[in-house]
C-alpha positions as CSV (number, residue, x, y, z in Angstrom):
1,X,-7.4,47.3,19.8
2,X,-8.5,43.5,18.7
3,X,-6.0,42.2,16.5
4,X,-7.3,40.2,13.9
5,X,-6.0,36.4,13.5
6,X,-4.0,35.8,10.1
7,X,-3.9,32.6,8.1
8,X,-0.8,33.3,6.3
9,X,1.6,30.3,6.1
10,X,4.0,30.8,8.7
11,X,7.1,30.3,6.9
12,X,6.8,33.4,4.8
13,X,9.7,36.2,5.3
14,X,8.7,38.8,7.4
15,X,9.2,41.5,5.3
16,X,6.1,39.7,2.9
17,X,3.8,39.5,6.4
18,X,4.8,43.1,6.7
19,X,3.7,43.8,3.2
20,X,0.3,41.5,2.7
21,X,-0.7,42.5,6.4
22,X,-0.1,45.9,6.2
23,X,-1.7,46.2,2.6
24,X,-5.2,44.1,4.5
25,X,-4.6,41.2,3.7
26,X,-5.0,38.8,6.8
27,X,-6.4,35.7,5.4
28,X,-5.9,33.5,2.5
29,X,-9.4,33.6,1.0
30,X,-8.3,37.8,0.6
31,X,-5.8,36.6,-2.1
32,X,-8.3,34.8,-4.2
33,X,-9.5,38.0,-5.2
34,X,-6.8,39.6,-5.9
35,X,-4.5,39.2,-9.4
36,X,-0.7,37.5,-8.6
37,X,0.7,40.2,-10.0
38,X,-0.7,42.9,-7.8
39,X,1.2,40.9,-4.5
40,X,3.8,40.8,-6.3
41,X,4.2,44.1,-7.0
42,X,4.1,44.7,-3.0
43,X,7.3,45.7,-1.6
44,X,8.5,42.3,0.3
45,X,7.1,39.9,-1.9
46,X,9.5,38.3,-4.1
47,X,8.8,34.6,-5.9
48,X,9.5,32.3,-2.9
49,X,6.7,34.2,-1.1
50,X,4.6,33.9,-4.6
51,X,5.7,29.8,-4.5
52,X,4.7,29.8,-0.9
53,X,1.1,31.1,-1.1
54,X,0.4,29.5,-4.3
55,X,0.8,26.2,-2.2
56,X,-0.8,27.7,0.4
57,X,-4.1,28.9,-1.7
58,X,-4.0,24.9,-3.6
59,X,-4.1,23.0,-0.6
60,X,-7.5,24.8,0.3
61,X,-8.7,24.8,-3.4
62,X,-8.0,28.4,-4.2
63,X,-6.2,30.3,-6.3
64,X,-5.0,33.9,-7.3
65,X,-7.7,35.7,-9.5
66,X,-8.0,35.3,-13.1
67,X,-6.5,38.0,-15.1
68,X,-8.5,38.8,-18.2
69,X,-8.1,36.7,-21.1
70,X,-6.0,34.4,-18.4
71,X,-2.8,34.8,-18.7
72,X,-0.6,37.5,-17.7
């Protein structure tokens, strides 16, 4: 089996690698299609892990999907 290399940050909790990895989510370019509020709703992920790949997302020009009418 070829495990796939993840671009997470590093620093996250294990329990939120657990969570975003085992829910498919390897790299950060996943996350831009996805709403904030679904990862957060994924066991794991609590608001220092939400800080940490907001930052994460920004410093490559990204950010979590638009909700409709854009704000939650």
């Amino acid at each position: 089996m070829v495990q796939q290399e993840s671009d997470l940050p590093v620093d996250l909790s294990a329990p939120a690698k657990r969570a975003l990895i085992g829910s498919g989510y390897l790299q950060l370019e996943q996350l831009a299609n996805v709403r904030e509020a679904e990862i957060e709703g994924l066991h794991g992920v609590g608001p220092r892990t939400l800080k940490q790949l907001r930052t994460a997302l920004e410093a490559r020009g990204l950010s979590f999907a638009a909700t409709k009418g854009g704000k939650e």
